[in-house]
C-alpha positions in Angstrom: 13.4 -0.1 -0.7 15.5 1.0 -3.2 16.1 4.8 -4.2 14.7 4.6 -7.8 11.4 2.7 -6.3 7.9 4.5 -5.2 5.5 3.7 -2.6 1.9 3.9 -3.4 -0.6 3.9 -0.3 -4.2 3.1 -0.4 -6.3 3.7 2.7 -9.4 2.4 2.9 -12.3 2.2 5.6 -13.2 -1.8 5.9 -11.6 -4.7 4.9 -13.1 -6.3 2.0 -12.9 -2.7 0.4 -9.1 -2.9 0.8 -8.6 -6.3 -0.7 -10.5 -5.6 -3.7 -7.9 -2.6 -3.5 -5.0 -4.5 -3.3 -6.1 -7.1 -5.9 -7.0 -4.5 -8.9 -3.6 -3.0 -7.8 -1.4 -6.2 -8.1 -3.1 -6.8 -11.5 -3.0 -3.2 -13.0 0.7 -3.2 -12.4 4.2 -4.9 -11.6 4.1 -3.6 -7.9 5.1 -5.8 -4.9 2.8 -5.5 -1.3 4.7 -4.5 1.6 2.1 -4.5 4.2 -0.6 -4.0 5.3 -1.8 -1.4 8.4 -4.8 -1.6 10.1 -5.9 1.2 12.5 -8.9 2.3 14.9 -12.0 3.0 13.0 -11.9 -0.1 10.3 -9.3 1.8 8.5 -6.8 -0.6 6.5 -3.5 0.8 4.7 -2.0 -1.1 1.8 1.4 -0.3 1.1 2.6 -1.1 -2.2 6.1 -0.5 -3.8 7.5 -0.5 -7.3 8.9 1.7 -10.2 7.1 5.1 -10.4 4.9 4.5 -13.3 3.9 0.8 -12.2 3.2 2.5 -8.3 1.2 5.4 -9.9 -1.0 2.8 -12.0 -1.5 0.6 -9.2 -2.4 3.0 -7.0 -5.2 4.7 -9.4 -6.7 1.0 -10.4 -6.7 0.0 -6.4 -8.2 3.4 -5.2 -11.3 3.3 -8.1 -11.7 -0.6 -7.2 -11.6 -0.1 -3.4 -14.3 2.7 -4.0 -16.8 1.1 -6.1 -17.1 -1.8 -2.7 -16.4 0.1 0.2 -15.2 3.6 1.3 -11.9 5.3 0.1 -10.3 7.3 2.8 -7.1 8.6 0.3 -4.5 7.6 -1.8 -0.9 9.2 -2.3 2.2 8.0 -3.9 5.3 8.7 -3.1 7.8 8.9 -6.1 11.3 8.6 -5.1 11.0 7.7 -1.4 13.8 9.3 1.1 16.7 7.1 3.2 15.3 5.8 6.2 11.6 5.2 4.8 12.6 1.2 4.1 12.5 1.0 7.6 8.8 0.8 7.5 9.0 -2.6 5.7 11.5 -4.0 8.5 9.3 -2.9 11.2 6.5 -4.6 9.5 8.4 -8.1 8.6 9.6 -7.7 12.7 6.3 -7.2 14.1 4.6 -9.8 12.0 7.5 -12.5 12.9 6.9 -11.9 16.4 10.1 -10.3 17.3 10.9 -6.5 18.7 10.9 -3.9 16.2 
């Protein structure tokens, strides 16, 4: 991730709340998916990355989507991220390709 890029995070209880998430994200703004987390509970993560503005507007039109079909847990964007935080993403591509992270 690069250092002028954001990371937007939407975290949702329930899948089909956090697709309709990630889909009125991707079309509010010119943001890109990283991954996706699931966790105990039903909870689901979508990471997104961008520019700051595109991050922030993705982020608000996933959130209010997500919430009007399922249950919002938060939302938070990060605007500059620090070094070290793109090693989320290749932790991600490594455990979905099957090899050690």
């Amino acid at each position: 991730m690069a250092d002028n890029e954001a990371l937007g995070m939407i975290e949702m209880r329930g899948f089909i709340g956090a697709v309709e998430a990630a889909d009125a994200a991707l079309k509010a703004a010119e943001v890109e998916i990283i991954s996706t987390q699931k966790a105990d509970a039903g909870l689901v993560t979508v990471l997104l990355r961008g520019d700051v503005a595109s991050v922030k507007a993705a982020v608000e039109a996933g959130a209010a989507a997500g919430k009007r079909v399922g249950e919002l847990v938060s939302s938070h964007v990060i605007a500059r991220t620090g070094p070290g935080i793109s090693s989320l993403e290749t932790v991600q591509a490594k455990k979905k390709s099957g090899r050690k992270a």
